[in-house]
C-alpha positions in Angstrom: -112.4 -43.3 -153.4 -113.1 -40.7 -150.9 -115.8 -40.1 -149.3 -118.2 -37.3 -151.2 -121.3 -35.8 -148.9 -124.6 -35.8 -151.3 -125.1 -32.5 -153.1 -126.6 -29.5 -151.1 -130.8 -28.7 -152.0 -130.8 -26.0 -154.1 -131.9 -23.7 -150.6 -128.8 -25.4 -148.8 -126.7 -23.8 -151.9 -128.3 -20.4 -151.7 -127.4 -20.0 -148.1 -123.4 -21.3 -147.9 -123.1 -19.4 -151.4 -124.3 -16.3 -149.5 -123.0 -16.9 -146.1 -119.3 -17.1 -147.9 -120.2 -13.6 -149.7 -120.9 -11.9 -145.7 -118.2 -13.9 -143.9 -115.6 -14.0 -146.4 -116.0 -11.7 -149.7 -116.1 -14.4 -152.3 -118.6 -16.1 -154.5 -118.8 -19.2 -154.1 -120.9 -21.9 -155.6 -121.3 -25.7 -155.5 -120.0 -27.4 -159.1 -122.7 -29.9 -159.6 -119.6 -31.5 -162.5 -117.6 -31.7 -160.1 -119.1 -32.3 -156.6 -117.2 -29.2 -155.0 -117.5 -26.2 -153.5 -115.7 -22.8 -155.1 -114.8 -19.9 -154.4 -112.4 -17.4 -156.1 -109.7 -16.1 -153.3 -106.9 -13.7 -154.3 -107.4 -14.1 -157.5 -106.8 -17.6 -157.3 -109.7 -20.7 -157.8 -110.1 -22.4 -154.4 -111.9 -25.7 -154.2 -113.6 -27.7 -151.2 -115.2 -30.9 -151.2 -117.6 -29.7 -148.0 -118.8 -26.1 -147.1 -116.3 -26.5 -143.6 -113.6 -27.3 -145.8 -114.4 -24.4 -147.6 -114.4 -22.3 -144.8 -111.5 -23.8 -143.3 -109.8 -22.9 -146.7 -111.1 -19.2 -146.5 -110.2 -18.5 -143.1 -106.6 -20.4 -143.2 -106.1 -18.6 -146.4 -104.9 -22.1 -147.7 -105.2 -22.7 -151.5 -105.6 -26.3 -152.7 
């Protein structure tokens, strides 16, 4: 199994959730189920397992 990074403090969540709002235009959150990051892009559901994947994602405009 891959590596997962331990789930972001609830502050930690707040601020990639609204740094991804600025940067990017989405809303993102972190799935607690799930142990993801998401974000919806182009209509589409994106998912991350870190907030730089996430970014990398966003910015590369690369849907998983």
């Amino acid at each position: 199994m891959p590596w997962q990074p331990d789930p972001p403090s609830g502050n930690e969540e707040q601020a990639v959730a609204r740094h991804m709002r600025a940067e990017y235009g989405v809303i993102a959150w972190y799935g607690h189920a799930t142990g993801r990051w998401w974000p919806m892009q182009a209509g589409q559901l994106v998912d991350a397992r870190t907030p730089d994947d996430l970014r990398n994602t966003l910015s590369g405009g690369r849907l998983h």
